[in-house]
C-alpha positions as semicolon CSV with decimal commas, in nm:
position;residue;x (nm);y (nm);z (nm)
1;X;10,531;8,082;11,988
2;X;10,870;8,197;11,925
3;X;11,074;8,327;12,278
4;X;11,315;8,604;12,333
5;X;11,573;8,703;12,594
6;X;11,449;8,936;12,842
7;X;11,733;9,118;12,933
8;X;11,881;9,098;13,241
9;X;11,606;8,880;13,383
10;X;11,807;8,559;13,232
11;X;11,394;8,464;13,143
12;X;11,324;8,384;12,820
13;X;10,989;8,463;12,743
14;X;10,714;8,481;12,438
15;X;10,768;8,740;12,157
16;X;10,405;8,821;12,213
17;X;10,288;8,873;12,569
18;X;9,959;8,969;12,711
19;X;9,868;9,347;12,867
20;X;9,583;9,425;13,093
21;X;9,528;9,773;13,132
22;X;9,155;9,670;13,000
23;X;9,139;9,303;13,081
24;X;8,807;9,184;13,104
25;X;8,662;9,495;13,012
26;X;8,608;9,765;12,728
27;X;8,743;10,132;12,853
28;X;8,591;10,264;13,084
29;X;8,286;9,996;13,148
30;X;8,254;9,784;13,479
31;X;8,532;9,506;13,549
32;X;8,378;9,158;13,420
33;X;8,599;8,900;13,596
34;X;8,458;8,624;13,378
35;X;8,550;8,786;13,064
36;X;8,924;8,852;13,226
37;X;8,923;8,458;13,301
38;X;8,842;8,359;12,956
39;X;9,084;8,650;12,815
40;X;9,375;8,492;13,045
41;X;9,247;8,117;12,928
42;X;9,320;8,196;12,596
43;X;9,648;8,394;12,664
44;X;9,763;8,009;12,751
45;X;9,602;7,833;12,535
46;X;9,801;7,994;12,279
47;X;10,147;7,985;12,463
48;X;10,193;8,303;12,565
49;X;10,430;8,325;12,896
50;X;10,435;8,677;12,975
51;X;10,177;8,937;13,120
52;X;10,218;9,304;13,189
53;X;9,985;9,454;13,438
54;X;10,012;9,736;13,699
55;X;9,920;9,778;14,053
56;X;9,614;10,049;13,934
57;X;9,477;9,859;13,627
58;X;9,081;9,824;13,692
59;X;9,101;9,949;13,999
60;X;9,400;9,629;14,134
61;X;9,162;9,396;13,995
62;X;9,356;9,312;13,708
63;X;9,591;9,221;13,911
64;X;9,392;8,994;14,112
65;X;9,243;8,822;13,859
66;X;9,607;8,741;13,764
67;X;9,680;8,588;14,044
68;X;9,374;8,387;14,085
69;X;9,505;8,228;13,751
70;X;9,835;8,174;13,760
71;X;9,841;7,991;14,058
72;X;9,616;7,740;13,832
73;X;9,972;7,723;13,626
74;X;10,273;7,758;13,837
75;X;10,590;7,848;13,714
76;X;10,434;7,875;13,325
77;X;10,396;8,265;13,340
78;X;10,638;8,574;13,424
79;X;10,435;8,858;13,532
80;X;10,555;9,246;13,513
81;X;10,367;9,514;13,704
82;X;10,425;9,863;13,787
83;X;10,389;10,080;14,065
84;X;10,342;10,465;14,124
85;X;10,102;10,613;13,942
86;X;9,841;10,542;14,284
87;X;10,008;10,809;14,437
88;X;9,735;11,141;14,488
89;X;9,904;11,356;14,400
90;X;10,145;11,165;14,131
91;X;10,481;11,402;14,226
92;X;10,819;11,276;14,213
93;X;10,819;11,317;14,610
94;X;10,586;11,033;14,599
95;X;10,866;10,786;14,504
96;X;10,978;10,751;14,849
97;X;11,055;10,442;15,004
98;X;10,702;10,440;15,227
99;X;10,518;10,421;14,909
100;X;10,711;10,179;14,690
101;X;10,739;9,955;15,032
102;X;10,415;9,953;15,020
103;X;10,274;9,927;14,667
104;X;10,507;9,615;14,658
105;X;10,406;9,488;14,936
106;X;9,994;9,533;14,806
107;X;10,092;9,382;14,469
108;X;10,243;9,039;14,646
109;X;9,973;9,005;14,766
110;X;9,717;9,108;14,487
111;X;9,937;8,811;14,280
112;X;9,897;8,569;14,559
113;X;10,312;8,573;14,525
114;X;10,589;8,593;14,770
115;X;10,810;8,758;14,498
116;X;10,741;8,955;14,214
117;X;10,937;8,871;13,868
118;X;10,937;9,217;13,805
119;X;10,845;9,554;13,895
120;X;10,829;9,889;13,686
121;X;10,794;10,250;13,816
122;X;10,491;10,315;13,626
123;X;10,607;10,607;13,394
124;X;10,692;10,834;13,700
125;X;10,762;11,206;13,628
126;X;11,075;11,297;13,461
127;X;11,353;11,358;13,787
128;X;11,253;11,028;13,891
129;X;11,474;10,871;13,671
130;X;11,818;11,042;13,804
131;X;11,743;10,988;14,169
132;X;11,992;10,768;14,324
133;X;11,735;10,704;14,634
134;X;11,441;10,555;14,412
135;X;11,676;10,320;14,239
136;X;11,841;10,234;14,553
137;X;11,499;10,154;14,759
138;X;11,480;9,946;14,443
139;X;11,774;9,761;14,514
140;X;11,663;9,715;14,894
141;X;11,363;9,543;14,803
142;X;11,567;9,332;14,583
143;X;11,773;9,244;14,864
144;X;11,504;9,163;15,087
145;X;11,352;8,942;14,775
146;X;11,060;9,096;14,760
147;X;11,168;9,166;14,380
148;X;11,344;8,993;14,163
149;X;11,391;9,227;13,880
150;X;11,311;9,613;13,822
151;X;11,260;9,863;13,544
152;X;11,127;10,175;13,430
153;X;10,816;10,224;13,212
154;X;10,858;10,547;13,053
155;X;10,691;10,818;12,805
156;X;11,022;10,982;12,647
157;X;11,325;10,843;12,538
158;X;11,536;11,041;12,756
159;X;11,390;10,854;13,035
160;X;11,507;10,546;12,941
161;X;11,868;10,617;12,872
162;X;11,852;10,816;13,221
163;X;11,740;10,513;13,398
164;X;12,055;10,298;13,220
165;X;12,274;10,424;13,498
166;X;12,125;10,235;13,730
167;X;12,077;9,821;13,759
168;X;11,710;9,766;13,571
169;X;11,644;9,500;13,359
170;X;11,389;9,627;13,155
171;X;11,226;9,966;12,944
172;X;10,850;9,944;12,920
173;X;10,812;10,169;12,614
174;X;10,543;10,291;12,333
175;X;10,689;10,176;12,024
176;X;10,520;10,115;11,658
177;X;10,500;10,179;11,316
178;X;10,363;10,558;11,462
179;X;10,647;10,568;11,699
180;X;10,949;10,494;11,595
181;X;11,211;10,727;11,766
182;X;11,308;10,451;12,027
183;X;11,530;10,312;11,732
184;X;11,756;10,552;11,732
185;X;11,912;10,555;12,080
186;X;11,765;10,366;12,326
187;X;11,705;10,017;12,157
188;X;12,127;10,066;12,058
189;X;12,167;10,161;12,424
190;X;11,980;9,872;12,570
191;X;12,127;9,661;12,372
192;X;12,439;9,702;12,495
193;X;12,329;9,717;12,849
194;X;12,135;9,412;12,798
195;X;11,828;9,537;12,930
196;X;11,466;9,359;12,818
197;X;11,215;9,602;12,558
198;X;10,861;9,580;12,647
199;X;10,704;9,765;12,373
200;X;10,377;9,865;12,470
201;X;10,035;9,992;12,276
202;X;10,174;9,844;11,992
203;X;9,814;9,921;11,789
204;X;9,807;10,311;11,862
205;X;9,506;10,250;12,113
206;X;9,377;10,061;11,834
207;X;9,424;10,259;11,503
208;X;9,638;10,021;11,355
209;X;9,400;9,708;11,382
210;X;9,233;9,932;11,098
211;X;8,924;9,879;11,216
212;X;8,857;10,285;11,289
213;X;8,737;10,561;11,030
214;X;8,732;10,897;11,088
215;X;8,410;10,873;11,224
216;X;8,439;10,620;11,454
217;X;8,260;10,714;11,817
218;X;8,398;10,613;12,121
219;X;8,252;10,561;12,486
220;X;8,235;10,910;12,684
221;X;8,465;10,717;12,991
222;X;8,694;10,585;12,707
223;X;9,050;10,809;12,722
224;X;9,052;10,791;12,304
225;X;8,726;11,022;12,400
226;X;8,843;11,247;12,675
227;X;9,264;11,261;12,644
228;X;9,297;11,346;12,259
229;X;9,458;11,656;12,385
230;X;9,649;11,461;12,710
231;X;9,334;11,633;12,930
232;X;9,378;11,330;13,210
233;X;9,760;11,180;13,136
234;X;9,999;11,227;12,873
235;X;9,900;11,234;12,547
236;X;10,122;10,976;12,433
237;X;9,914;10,710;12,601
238;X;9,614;10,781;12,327
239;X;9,682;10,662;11,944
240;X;10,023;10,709;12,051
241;X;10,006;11,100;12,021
242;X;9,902;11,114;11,688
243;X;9,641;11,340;11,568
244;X;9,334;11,098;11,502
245;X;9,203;11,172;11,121
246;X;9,613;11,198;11,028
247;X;9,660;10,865;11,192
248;X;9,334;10,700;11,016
249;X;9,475;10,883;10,681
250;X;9,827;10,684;10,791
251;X;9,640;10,359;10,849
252;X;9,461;10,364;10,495
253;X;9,797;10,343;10,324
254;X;9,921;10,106;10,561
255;X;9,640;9,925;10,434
256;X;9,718;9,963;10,039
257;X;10,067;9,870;10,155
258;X;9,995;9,507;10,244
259;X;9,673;9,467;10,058
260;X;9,459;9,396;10,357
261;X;9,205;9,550;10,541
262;X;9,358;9,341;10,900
263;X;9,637;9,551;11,030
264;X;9,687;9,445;11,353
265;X;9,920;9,093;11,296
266;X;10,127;9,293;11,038
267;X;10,186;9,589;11,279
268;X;10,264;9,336;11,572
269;X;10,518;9,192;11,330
270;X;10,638;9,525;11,209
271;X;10,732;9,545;11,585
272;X;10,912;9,183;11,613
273;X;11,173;9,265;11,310
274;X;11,374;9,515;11,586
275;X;11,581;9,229;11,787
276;X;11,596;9,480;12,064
277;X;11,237;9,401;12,130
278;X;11,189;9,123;12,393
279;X;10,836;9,119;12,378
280;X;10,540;9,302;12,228
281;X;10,234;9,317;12,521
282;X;9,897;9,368;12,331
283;X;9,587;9,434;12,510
284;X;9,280;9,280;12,537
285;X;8,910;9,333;12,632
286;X;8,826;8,974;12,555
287;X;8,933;8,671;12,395
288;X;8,917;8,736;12,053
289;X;9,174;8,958;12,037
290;X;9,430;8,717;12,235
291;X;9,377;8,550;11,926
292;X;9,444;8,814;11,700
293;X;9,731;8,920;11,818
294;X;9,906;8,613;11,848
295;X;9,823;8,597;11,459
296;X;10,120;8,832;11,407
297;X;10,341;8,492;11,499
298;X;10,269;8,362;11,162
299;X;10,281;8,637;10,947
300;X;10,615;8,598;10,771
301;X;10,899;8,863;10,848
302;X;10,841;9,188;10,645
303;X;11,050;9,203;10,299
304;X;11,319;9,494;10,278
305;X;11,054;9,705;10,074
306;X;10,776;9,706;10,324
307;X;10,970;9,811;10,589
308;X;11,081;10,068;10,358
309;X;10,720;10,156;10,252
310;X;10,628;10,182;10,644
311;X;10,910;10,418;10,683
312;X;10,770;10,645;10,396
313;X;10,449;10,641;10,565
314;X;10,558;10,753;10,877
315;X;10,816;10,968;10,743
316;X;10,482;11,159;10,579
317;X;10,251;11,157;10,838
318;X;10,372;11,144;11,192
319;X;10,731;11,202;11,229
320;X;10,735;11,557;11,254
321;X;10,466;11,588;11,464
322;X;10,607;11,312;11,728
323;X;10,938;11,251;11,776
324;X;11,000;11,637;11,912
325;X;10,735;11,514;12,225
326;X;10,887;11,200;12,322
């Protein structure tokens, strides 16, 4: 498995890392902690070194299921989580030093850790990003070592290049052959500032395995069920904010573009020719996919024409209808 840079963090970690937002379980069915061992078993197995996760994932139990494991392999894995979005109601106010103090302080010990590699404010609203105090409780906990590293994950653009004034590391961010306004100013951006990409639901909640059709049917607790419209969260979380038949219609000539029916290594690639991108963090609901993804580590880089074909297809059928939201 190939490594990368990330950032700021001096770390340098696998091209392909693991998320959990649904380890060890399919959206919105029951936690399964042996499926979440076996899905972290393979994550190793095939080399990967980094794992995203968040202090809310399944309840915290992705996060203790994490920690469980890990101390199995010391000092193999660099785990990110993020904190915030616990907060009832999720307000800016809610980034105050009480609640990140203590978030942290549930995470450590969640991880079984006495320091956290890094920590993200979990895609807080917008003015969080241009307050001085947040970043500088940030710092504290630094300081104290409670924290070794901090970042931002973030829904817009904007975000990210707000949060560049201050000391992060890192920019959690959706980016993928449906998203691809992150190019144009904040990859340049944290480039220069030498802060880590973590590009995140790098399959548009699955679209571009191409596995879906139009009439695919999801679970009624699944959010590519109930947040089409961004009912719960922001609608950028689901297929990335694209319009479902448009992105299946987008998928089919993905498909015709690289003569396969198996998106999903292709797209992961797609993701790995930016060098801005430190890693790409796939999820999983159980093993299988691990292995999938990490498929996209031997598909050869993309020639100058498909990348050009890609472009053409998004140009078509998502541009216009995503890069004004985000």
């Amino acid at each position: 498995m190939n490594q990368r840079l990330f950032g700021k963090t001096g770390r340098m970690v696998t091209e392909i890392g693991l998320g959990t937002w649904q380890l060890g379980t399919k959206w919105g069915d029951p936690f399964n902690p042996e499926e979440a061992e076996r899905i972290l078993e393979a994550a190793y197995d095939a080399g990967i070194t980094l794992i995203d996760t968040a202090d809310g994932y399944n309840g915290g139990n992705s996060e203790k299921a994490i920690g469980s494991f890990i101390k199995k392999h010391p000092d193999h894995f660099f785990v990110t989580t993020k904190i915030g979005r616990r907060s009832n109601p999720h307000t800016a106010e809610s980034y105050n030093e009480a609640n990140l103090t203590k978030y942290v302080d549930a995470c450590l010990e969640r991880l079984q850790l006495e320091k956290l590699d890094l920590v993200l404010l979990h895609c807080p609203p917008t003015p969080v990003f241009s307050n001085d105090e947040v970043f500088a409780i940030m710092d504290k906990m630094k300081k104290a070592g409670k924290i070794l590293n901090y970042g931002v994950s973030i829904e817009k653009v904007s975000e990210g290049l707000a949060a560049m004034k201050y000391d992060i590391s890192a920019i959690e961010v959706i980016y993928n052959m449906f998203r691809m306004k992150p190019e144009k100013e904040l990859f340049p951006a944290a480039k220069a500032n030498n802060v880590g990409i973590l590009a995140r639901v790098p399959l548009a909640s699955g679209i571009l395995t191409g596995k879906f059709r139009k009439d695919t049917v999801f679970g009624p607790k699944d959010h590519r069920t109930f947040n089409r419209n961004g009912e719960s969260f922001d609608k950028g979380e689901t297929f990335s904010g694209v319009d479902y038949a448009t992105g299946i219609e987008a998928a089919e000539e993905l498909k015709k573009l690289f003569g396969t029916e198996e998106l999903a290594p292709i797209a992961i690639r797609w993701i790995l020719m930016n060098d801005a991108v430190s890693t790409v963090i796939p999820g999983a609901s159980r093993k299988e996919q691990v292995l999938s993804n990490v498929k996209a580590a031997e598909v050869p880089p993309l020639t100058d024409e498909q990348m050009a074909g890609v472009r053409a297809i998004y140009d078509k059928y998502i541009k216009d209808s995503v890069e004004c939201l985000w």
